[in-house]
N, C-alpha and C positions, 0 to 999 in steps of 0.2 A: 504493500500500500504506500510507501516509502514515496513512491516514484509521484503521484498524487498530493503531494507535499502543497506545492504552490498553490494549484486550485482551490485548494480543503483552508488556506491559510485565509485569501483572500476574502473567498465566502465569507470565511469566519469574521475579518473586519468588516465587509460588507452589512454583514445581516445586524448585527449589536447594534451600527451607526443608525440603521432603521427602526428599530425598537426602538434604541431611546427618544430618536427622532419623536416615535409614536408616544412614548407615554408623556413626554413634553406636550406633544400638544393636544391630547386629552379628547376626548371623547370617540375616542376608536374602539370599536368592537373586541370584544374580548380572545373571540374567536383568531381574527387577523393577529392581534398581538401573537396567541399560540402558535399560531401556524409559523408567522417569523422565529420563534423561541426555538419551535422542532427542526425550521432549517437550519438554525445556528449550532443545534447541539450534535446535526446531524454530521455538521463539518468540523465542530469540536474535537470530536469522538477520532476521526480522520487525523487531525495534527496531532492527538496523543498520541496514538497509534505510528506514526513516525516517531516519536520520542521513544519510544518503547520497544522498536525495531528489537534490540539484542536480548530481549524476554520474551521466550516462547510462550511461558505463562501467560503475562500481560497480551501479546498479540491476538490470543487463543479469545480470551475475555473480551477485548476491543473488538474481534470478529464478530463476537452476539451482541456487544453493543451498537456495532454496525447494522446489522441485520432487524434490531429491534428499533433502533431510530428509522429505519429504512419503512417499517412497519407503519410508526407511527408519523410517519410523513407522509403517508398514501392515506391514513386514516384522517389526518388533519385535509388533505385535499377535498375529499371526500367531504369531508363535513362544510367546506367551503362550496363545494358543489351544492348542497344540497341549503346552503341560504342563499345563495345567488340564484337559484331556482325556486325561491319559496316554500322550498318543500319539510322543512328541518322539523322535526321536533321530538322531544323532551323522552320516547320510548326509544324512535329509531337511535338516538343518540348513545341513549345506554345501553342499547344489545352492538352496535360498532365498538363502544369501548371495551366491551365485559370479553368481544371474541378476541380484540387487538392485543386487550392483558392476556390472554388464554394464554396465545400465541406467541406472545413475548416468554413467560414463563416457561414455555418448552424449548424457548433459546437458549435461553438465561443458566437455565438448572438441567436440563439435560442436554445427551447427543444424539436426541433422535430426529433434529434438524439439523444442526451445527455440529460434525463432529472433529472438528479440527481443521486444522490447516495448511497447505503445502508450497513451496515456491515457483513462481512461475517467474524467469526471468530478474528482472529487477525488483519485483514485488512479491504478492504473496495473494492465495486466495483462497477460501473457507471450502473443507470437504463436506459434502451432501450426506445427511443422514438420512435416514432409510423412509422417515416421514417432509424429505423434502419438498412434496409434492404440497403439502398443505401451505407454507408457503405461499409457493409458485401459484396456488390458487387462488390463494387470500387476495395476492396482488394483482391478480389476473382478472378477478373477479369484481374486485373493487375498482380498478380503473376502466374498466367498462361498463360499471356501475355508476362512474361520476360523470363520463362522457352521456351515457341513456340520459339520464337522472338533470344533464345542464342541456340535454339537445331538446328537451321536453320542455324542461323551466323555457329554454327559447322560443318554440312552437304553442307554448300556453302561455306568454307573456299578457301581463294584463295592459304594458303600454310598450310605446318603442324604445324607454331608456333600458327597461328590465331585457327587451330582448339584445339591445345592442348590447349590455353587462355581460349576457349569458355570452354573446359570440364570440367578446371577446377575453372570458374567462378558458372557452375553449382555447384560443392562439397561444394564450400565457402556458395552459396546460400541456400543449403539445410538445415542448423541450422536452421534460420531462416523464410523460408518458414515451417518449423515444428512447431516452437512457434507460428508464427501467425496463421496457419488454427488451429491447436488445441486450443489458445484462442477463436478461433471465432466459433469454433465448440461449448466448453462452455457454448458460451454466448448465440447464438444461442439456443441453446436447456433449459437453464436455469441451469446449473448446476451449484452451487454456488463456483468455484473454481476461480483463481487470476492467471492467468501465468506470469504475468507481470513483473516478478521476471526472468524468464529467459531470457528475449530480452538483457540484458544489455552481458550476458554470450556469445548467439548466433550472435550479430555484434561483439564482439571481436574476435570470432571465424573465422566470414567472413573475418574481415580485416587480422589476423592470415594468414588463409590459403593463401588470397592472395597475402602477402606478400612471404612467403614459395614460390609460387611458382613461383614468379615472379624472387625468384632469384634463382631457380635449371632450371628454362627452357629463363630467361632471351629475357622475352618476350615487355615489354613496360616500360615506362618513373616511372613506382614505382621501375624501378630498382635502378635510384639515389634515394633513401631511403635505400637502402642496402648499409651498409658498406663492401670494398673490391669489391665491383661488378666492371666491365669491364666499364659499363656506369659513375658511379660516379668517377672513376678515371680519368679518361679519362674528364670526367668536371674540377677537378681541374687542372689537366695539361694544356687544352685548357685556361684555368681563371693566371696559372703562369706566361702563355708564352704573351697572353695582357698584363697581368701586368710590365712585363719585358718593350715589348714594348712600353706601355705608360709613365714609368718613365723614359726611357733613351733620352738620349741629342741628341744622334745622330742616329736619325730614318730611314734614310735612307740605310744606312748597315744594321740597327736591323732589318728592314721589310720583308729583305733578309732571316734571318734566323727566322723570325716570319714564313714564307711563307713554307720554310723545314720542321719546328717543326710541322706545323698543318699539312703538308701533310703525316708526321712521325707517326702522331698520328691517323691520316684516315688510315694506313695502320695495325698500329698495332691493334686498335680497332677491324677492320673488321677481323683478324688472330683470335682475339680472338673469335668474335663470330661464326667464323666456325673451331675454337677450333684446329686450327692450319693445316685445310686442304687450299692447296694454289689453289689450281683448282677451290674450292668452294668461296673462298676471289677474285680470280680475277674477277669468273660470278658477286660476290653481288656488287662488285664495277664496275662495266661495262666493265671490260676491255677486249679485242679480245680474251687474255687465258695467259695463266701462266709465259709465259717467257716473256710476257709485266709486268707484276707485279716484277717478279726479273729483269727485269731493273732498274724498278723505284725505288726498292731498293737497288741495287747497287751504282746510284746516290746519292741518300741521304745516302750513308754508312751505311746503316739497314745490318745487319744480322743474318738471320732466325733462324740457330741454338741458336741463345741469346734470339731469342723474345719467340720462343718454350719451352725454357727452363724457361722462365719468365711467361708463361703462367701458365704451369704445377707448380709452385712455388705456383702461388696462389690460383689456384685449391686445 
């Protein structure tokens, strides 16, 4: 695994600068934080595992911790498929996790998956135990389980942001589902080759792409991770105007205009998201139609030509 060094290193900087990215700026799903967490520990596990080169012991252990993180990186996809597509919930979640533990713990504590390890070359890679197949199932099963499961969230889309999410959580997905079936194709067949070295490439890729496109179609809560986005500013402003509020003396006139500024900020928010059509901002915020909305702006002193032009500014 030695040889996989640089890859497993990089990832490893990569993914941590994204988390904490993420819990800075706060209101990210809990799910997304994990899934970043599993790719990190997934490339952790890889740089020990160089360090550890000259103990067979050690290499033997970092092998199933390989294979277990490996596990729960297809499981964390998976769960991601399955809230991008709307479909998630609170049973399916626990019988994914209960079979992912099973299956870990017959890594972990016996060899009837992993039973050691041999050299290939400059590296090294894990012998098949005699229950390898379950594995090769698990994985095999589940990534054709997130592909059905996101091609359906896209086909039953209830609008076209959910369906363009869903398309393009597939494209992020596809790295990834290529390293792992060609690993397992490998392995499966015995061909003495190591892909192991590209996983660290193909989840920076995933999280890449969905980043990219979460801020050109400005679709979900990864958009406060993007600086400049309509969402993240629109946090800090919301986070100014409490602030204002809770340090002044006299709250009861500031509440007053706490009350304007959020509903200034509901306004201007939802302009941006429908990119400056007012017909489309009134439907998203429920309103009867559009000359209710230029009332409400007229009360609060908004006007449109400033916010359209402040929109296009940061476009």
């Amino acid at each position: 695994m030695s040889i996989y060094f640089a890859p497993a290193l990089v990832g490893l900087l990569f993914k941590p600068f994204v988390l904490a990215y993420a819990l800075r700026s706060g209101g990210v799903s809990v799910l997304f934080l994990s899934l970043i967490a599993v790719f990190a520990a997934h490339n952790a596990i890889e740089v020990l595992a160089y360090f550890s080169v000259h103990s067979e012991v050690a290499i033997n252990s970092f092998f199933r911790l390989y294979y277990v993180a490996t596990a729960f990186v297809v499981l964390y996809l998976l769960l991601h498929g399955l809230s991008v597509s709307k479909l998630e919930s609170t049973l399916t979640t626990s019988i994914l996790v209960v079979l992912c533990t099973s299956l870990s713990g017959l890594m972990l504590f016996t060899d009837s998956i992993i039973a050691g390890q041999y050299s290939i070359g400059y590296t090294t890679t894990a012998i098949k135990g005699y229950l390898y197949w379950l594995f090769a199932a698990y994985i095999l099963i589940a990534l054709l389980s997130n592909f059905i499961v996101i091609f359906y969230g896209h086909r039953s889309a209830k609008s076209r942001l959910d369906s363009v999410r869903c398309t393009y959580t597939l494209y992020a997905l596809a790295p990834i589902m290529l390293v792992i079936l060609t690993a397992l194709t490998f392995k499966i067949t015995d061909i003495g080759i190591n892909t192991a070295g590209l996983m660290p490439i193909a989840t920076a890729l995933f999280l890449g792409i969905l980043l990219k496109t979460e801020s050109k179609h400005k679709l979900s809560d990864l958009r406060r991770l993007i600086p400049l986005s309509a969402e993240r500013q629109t946090s800090y402003k919301f986070m100014d105007l409490l602030d204002s509020y809770i340090k002044s003396s006299d709250r009861c006139n500031v509440y007053k205009e706490l009350q304007a500024g959020i509903e200034k900020e509901i306004i201007m928010y939802s302009i941006k998201k429908c990119d400056g059509n007012i017909s489309m901002t009134a439907e998203m915020m429920g309103l009867k139609n559009r000359s209710t909305l230029y009332s409400m702006m007229t009360r609060l002193n908004m006007n449109l030509k400033e916010l359209k032009q402040q929109n296009a500014d940061q476009l």
